[in-house]
C-alpha positions as CSV (number, residue, x, y, z in Angstrom):
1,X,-36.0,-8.8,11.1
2,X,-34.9,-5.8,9.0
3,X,-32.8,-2.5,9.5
4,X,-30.3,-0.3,7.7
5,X,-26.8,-0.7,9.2
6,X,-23.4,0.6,8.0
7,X,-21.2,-1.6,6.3
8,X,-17.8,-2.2,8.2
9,X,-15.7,-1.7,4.5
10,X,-16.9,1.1,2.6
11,X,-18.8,2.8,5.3
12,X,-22.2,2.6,3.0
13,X,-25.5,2.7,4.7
14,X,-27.3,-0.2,3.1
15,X,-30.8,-1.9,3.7
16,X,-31.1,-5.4,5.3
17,X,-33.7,-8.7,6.1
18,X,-33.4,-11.5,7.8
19,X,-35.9,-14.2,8.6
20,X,-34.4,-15.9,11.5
21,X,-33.2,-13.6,14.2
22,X,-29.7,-12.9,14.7
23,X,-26.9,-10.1,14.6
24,X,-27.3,-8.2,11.4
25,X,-24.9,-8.3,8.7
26,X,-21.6,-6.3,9.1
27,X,-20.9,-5.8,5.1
28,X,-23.0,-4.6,1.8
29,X,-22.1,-7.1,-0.3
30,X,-19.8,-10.3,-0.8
31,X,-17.2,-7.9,-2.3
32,X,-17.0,-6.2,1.0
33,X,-17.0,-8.7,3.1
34,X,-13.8,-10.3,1.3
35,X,-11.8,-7.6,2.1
36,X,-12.5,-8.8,5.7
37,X,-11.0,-11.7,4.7
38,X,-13.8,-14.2,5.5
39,X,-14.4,-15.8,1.8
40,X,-11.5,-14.8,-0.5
41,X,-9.5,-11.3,-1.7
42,X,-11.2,-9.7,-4.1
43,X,-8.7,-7.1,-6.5
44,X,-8.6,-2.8,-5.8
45,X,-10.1,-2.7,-8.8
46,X,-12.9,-4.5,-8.1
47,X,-14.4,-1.7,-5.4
48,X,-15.7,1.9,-7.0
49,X,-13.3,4.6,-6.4
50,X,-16.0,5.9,-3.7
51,X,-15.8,3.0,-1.8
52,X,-12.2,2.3,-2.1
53,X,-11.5,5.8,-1.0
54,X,-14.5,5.6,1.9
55,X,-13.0,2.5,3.2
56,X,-9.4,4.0,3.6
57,X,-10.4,7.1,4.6
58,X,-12.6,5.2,7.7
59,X,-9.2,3.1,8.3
60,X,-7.3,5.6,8.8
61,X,-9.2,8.1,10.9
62,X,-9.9,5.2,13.4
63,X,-6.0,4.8,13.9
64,X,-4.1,8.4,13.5
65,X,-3.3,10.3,16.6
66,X,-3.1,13.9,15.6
67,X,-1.0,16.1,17.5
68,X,1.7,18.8,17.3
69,X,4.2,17.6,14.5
70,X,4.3,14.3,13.8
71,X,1.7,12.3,13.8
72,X,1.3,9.2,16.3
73,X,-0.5,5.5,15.1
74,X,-2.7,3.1,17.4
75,X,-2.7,0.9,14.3
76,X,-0.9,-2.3,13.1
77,X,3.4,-1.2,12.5
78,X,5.1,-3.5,10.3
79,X,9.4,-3.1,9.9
80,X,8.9,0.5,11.4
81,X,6.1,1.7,8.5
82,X,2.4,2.4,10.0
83,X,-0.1,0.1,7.9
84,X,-3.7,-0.1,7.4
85,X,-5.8,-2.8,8.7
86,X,-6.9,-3.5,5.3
87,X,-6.2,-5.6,2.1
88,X,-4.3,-5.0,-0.1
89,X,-1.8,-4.0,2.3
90,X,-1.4,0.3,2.6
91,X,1.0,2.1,4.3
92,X,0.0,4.5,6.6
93,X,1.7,7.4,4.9
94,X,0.2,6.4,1.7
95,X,-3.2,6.4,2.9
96,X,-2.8,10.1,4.5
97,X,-2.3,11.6,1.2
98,X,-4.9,10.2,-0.8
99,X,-7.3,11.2,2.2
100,X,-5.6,14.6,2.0
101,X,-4.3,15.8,-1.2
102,X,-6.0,12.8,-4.1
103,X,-4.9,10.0,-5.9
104,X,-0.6,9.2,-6.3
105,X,0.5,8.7,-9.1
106,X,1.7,5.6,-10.4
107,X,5.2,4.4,-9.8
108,X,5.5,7.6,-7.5
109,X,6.8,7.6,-3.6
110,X,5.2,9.4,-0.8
111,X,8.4,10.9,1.1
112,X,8.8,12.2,4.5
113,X,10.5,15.3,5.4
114,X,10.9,14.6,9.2
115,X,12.3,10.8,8.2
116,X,9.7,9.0,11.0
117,X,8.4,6.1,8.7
118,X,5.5,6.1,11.2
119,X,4.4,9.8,10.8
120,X,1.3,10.6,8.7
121,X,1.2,14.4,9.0
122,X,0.5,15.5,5.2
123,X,2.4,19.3,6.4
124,X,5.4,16.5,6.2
125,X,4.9,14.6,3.2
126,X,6.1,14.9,0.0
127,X,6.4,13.2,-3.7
128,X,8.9,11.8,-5.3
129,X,10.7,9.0,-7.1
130,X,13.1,6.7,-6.3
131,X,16.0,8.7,-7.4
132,X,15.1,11.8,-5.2
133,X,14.4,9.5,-2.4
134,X,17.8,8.1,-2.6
135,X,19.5,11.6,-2.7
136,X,17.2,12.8,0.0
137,X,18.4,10.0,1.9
138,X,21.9,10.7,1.1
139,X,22.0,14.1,1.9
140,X,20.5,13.6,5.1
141,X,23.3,11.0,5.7
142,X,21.2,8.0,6.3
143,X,22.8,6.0,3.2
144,X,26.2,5.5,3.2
145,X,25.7,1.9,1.2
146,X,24.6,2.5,-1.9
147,X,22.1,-0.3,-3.4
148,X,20.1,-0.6,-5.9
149,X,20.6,1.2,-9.7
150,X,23.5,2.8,-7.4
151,X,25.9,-0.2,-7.7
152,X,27.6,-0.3,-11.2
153,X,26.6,-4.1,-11.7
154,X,23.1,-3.4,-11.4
155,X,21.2,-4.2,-15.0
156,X,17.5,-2.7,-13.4
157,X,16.1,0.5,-12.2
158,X,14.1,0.6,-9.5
159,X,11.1,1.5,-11.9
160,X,11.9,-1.6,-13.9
161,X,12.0,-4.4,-10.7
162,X,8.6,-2.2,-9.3
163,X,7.4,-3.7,-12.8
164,X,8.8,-7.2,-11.9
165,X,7.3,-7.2,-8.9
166,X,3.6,-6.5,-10.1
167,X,4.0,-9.2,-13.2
168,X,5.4,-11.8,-10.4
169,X,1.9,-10.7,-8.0
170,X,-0.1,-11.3,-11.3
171,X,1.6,-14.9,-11.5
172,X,3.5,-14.5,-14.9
173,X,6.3,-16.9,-15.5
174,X,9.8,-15.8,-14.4
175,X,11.4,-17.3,-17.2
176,X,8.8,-14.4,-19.6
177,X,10.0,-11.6,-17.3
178,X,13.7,-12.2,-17.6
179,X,13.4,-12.2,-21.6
180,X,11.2,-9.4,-21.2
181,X,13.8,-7.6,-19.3
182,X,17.0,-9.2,-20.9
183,X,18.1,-10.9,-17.3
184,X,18.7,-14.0,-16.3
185,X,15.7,-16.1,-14.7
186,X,17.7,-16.3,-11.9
187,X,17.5,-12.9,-11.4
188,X,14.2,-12.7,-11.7
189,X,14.1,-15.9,-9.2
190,X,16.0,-13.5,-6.5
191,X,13.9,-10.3,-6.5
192,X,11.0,-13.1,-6.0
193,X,12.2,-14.5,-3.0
194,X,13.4,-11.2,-1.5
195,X,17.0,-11.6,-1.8
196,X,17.5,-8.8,-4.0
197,X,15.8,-5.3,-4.6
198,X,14.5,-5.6,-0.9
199,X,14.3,-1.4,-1.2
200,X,11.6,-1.5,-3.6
201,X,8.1,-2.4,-2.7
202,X,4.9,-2.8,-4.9
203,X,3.2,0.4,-4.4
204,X,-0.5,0.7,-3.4
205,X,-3.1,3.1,-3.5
């Protein structure tokens, strides 16, 4: 048996034989069919920008509902945020700007301006950091608590725990992080586990 079928990941056409008859292969290679989760994870960086970007781009389009202002998701919601069935983890949002305006750049959040976490209308998106989030969110009046680099005892930034948080995913030792950063491994120990710093997530995409 042989045909040309299009790989479930990147979207690719590809070419394909088999000599005992069967259902024909649903990926292009091993490194797509990992991202499906059946043998391994391979990283972001392992997949061409074309594919990476093919592969979100067919994610997302198979979930938004697009409609008159914000836009609806028939996709997976996690803790109110639209996400992308696909690995590494991307929110919704995330993936709606890359698809419609490029690459984000590092360290850099995708805002909204109508404050629905699950909305993925680009007309309502907008960059920024983690400072003019915070104020956006202030002046809106949806943070009363301040958190973060707001309380005076904090010795981070969020830019400087976003760091932790990638050198914790890459398995360096806590105890080289905190003398990296002049904290306490316990510190270090807390933003691990989620008890601290709960605001900031490792950005994707």
């Amino acid at each position: 048996m042989h045909g040309i079928s299009e790989c479930e990941t990147c979207g690719q056409k590809y070419k394909w034989r088999r000599c005992n008859k069967g259902k024909p292969p649903r990926f292009c290679s091993f490194k797509c069919r990992s991202w499906k989760g059946l043998k391994g994870r391979t990283k972001n960086s392992e997949l061409s920008e074309e594919a990476n970007l093919a592969r979100i781009k067919k994610n997302y389009e198979k979930n938004v509902v697009k409609q008159e202002g914000c836009w609806d998701w028939k996709g997976c919601v996690v803790r109110g945020y639209a996400i992308l069935g696909i690995r590494p983890y991307l929110k919704a949002h995330r993936a709606s700007w890359i698809v419609h305006n490029g690459p984000i750049p590092k360290g850099v959040l995708v805002c909204h301006t109508c404050d629905n976490t699950k909305c993925t209308n680009p007309e309502h998106l907008w960059l920024g950091t983690y400072k003019e989030n915070t104020q956006d969110k202030i002046k809106k009046g949806r943070s009363n608590t301040p958190n973060g680099s707001q309380l005076k005892v904090a010795k981070l930034t969020e830019e400087q725990v976003e760091k932790i948080k990638f050198m914790l995913n890459d398995k360096i030792q806590g105890s080289e992080i905190a003398r990296m950063f002049g904290v306490s491994p316990k510190v270090i120990s807390r933003i691990k586990h989620n008890e601290t710093w709960k605001h900031v997530e490792v950005i994707n995409g």
